[in-house]
Residue frames as a rotation matrix with the C-alpha (Angstrom) as fourth column:
UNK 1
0.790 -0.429 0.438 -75.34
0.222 -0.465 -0.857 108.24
0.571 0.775 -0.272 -66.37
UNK 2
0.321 -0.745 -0.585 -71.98
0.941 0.180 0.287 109.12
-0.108 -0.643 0.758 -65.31
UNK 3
0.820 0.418 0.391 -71.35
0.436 -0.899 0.047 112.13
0.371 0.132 -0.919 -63.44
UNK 4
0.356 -0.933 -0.052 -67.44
0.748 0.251 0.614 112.20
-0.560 -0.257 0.787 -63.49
UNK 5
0.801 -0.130 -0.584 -65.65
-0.151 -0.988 0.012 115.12
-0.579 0.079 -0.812 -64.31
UNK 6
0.904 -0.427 -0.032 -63.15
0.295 0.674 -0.677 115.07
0.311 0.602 0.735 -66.61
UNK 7
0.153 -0.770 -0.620 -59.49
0.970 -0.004 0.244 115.12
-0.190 -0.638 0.746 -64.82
UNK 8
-0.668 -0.456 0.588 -57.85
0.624 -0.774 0.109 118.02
0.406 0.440 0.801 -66.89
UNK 9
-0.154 0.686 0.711 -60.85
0.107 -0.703 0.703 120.36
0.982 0.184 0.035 -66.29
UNK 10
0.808 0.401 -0.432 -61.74
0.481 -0.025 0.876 119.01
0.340 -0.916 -0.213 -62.67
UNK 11
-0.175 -0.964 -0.202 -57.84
0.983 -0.183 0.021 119.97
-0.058 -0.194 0.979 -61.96
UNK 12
-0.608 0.140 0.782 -58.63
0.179 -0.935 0.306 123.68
0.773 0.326 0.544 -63.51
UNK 13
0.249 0.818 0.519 -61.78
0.009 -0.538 0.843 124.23
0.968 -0.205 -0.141 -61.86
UNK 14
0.509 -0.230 -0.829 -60.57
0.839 0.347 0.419 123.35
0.192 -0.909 0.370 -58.23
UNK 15
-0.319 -0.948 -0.002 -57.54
0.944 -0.318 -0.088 125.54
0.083 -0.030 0.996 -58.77
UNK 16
-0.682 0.066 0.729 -59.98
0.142 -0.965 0.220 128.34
0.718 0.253 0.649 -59.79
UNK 17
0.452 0.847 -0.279 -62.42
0.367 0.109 0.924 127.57
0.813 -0.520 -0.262 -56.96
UNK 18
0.429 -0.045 -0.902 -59.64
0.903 0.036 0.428 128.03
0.013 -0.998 0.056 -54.59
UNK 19
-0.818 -0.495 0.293 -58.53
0.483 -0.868 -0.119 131.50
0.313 0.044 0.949 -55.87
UNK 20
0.019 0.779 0.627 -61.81
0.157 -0.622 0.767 132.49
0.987 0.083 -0.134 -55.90
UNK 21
0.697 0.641 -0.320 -62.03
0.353 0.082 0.932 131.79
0.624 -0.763 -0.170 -52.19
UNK 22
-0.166 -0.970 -0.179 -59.10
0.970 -0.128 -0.209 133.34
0.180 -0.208 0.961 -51.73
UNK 23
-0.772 -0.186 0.607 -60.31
0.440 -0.846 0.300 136.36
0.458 0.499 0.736 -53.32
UNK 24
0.450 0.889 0.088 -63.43
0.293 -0.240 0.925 136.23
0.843 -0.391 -0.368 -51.39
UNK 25
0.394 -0.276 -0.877 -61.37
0.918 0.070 0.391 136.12
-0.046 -0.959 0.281 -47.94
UNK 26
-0.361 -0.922 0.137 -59.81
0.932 -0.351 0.092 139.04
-0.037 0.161 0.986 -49.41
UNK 27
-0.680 0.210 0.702 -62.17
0.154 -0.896 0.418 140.85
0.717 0.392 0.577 -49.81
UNK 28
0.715 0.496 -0.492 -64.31
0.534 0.066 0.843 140.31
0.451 -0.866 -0.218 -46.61
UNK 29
-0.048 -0.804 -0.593 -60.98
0.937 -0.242 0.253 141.55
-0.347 -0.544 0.764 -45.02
UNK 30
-0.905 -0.343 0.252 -60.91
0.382 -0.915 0.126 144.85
0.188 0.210 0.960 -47.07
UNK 31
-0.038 0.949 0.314 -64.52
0.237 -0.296 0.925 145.29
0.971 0.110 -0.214 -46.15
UNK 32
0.620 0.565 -0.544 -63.91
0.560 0.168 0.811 145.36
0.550 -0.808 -0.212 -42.82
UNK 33
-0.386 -0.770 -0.509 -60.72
0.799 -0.554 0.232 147.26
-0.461 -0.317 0.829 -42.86
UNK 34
0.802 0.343 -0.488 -62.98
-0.088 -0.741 -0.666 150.10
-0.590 0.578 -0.564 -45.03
UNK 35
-0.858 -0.451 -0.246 -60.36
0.075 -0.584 0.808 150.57
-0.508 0.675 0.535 -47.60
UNK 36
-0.571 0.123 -0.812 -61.50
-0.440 -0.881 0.176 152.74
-0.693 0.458 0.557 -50.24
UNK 37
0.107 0.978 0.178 -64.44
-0.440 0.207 -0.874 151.94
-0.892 0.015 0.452 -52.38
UNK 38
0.644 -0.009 -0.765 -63.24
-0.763 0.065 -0.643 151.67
0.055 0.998 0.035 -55.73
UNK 39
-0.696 -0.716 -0.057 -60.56
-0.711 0.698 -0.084 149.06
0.099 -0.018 -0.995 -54.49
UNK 40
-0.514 0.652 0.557 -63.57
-0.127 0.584 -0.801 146.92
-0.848 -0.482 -0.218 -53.04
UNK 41
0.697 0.711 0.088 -65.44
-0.276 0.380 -0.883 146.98
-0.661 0.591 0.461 -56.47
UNK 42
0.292 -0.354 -0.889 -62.19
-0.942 0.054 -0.331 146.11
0.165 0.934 -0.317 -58.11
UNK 43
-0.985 -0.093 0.142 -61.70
-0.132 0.947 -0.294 142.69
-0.107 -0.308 -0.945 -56.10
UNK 44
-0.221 0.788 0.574 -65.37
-0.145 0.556 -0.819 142.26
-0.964 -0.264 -0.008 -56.26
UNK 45
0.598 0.213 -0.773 -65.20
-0.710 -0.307 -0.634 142.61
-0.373 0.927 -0.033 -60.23
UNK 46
-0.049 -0.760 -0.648 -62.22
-0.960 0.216 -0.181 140.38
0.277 0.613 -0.740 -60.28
UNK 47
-0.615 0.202 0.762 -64.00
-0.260 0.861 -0.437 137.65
-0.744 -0.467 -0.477 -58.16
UNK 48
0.462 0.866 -0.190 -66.76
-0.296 -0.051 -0.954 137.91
-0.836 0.497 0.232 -60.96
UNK 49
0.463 -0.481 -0.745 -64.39
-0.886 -0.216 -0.411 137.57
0.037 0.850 -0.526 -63.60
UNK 50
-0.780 -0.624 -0.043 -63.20
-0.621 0.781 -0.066 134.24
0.074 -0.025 -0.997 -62.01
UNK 51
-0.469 0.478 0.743 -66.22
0.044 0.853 -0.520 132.61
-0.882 -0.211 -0.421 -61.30
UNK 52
0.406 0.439 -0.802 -67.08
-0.780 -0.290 -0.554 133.62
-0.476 0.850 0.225 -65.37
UNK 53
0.314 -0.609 -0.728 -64.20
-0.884 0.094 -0.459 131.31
0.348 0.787 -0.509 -65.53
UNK 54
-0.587 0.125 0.800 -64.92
-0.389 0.823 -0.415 128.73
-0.710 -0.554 -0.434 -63.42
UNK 55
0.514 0.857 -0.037 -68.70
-0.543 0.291 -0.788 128.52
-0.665 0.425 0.614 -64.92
UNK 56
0.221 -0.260 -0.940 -66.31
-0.974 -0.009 -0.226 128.22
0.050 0.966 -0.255 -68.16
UNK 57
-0.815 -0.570 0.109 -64.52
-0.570 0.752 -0.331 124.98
0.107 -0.332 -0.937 -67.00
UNK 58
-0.502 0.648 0.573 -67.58
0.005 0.665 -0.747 123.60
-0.865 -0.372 -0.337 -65.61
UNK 59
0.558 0.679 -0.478 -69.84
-0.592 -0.078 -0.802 124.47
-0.581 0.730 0.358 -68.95
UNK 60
-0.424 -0.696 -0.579 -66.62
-0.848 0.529 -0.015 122.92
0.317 0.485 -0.815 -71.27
UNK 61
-0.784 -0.060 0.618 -66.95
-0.433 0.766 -0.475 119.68
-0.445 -0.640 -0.626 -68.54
UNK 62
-0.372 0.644 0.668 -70.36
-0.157 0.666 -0.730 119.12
-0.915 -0.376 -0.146 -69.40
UNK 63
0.425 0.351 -0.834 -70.56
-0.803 -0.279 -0.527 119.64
-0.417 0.894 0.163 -73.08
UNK 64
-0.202 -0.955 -0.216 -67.61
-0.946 0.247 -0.209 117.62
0.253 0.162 -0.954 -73.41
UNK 65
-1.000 -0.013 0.006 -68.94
-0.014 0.912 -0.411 114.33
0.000 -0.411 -0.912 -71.07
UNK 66
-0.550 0.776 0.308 -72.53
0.191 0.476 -0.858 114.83
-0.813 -0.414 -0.410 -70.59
UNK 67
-0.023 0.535 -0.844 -73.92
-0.754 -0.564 -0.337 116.53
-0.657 0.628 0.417 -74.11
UNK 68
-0.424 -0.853 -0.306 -72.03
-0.898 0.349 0.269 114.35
-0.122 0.389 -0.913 -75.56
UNK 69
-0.979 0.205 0.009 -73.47
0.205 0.975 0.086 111.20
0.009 0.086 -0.996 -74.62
UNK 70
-0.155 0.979 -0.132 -77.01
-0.078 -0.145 -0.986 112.77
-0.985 -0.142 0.099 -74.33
UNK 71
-0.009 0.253 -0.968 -76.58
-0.932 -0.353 -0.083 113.37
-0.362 0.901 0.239 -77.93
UNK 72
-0.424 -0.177 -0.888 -75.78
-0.903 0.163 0.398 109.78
0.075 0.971 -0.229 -78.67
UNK 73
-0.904 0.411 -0.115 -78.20
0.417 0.908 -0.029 108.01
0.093 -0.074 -0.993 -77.09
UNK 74
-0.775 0.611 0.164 -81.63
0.123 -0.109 0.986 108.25
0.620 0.784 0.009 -78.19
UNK 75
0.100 0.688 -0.719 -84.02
0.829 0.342 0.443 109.68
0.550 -0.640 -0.536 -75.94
UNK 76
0.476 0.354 -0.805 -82.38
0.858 -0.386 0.337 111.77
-0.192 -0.852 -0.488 -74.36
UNK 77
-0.237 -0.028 0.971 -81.65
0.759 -0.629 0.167 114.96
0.606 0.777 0.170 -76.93
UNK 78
0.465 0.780 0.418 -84.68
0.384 -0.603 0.699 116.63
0.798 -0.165 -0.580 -75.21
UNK 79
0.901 0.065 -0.430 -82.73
0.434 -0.081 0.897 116.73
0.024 -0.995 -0.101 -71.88
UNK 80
-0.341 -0.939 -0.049 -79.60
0.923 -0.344 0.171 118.01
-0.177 0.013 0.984 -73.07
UNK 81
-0.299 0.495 0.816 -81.83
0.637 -0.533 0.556 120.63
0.710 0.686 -0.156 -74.79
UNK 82
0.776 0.629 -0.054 -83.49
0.344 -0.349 0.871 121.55
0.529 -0.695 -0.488 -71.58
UNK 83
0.517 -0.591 -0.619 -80.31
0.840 0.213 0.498 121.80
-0.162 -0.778 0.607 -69.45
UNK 84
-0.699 -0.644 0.311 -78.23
0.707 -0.688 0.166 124.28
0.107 0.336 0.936 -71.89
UNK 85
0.259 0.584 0.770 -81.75
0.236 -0.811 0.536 126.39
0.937 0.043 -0.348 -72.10
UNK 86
0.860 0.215 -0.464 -81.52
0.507 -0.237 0.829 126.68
0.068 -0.947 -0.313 -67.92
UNK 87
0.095 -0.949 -0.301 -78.06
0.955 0.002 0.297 127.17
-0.281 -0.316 0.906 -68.11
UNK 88
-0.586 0.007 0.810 -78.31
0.657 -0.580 0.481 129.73
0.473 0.815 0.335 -70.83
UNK 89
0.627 0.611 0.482 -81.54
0.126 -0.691 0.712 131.74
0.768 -0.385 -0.511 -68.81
UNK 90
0.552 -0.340 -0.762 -79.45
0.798 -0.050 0.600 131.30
-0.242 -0.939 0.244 -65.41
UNK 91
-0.450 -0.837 0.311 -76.21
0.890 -0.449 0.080 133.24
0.073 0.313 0.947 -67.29
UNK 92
-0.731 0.099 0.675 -78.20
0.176 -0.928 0.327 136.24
0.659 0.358 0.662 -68.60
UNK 93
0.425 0.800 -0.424 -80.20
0.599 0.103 0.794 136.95
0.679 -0.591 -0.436 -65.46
């Protein structure tokens, strides 16, 4: 099966991968400068809030290229089935 991303999305997700790690560097830095607590859970809330929005991109990707064809070739239904269920338990954990 091909496990190619689709451009438009891969483009997105990257972009948000590298704020995130932005935001992460940022915030390692205010951890170590102490700043004030509530600032630290609001960059750690807003790192959470991007990688909600990565996931998004990446969940879109695979509905989009891999559901897709799971759905139209026979056989393999069961495995799309299984995949969204992990996804799905992983999320709400």
């Amino acid at each position: 099966m091909n496990h190619k991303l689709d451009q438009k999305l891969k483009n997105r997700a990257i972009h948000r991968a590298k704020i995130i790690g932005g935001q992460l560097e940022g915030l390692v830095k205010s951890i170590e400068s102490e700043e004030y607590c509530p600032i630290l859970l609001e960059r750690s809330l807003a790192i959470q809030k991007s990688l909600k929005s990565l996931n998004a991109f990446l969940l879109e990707n695979h509905l989009k290229i891999h559901v897709t064809h799971q759905i139209k070739h026979e056989g393999q239904e069961e495995k799309a089935i299984k995949e969204l269920i992990k996804v799905y338990t992983l999320s709400n954990r």
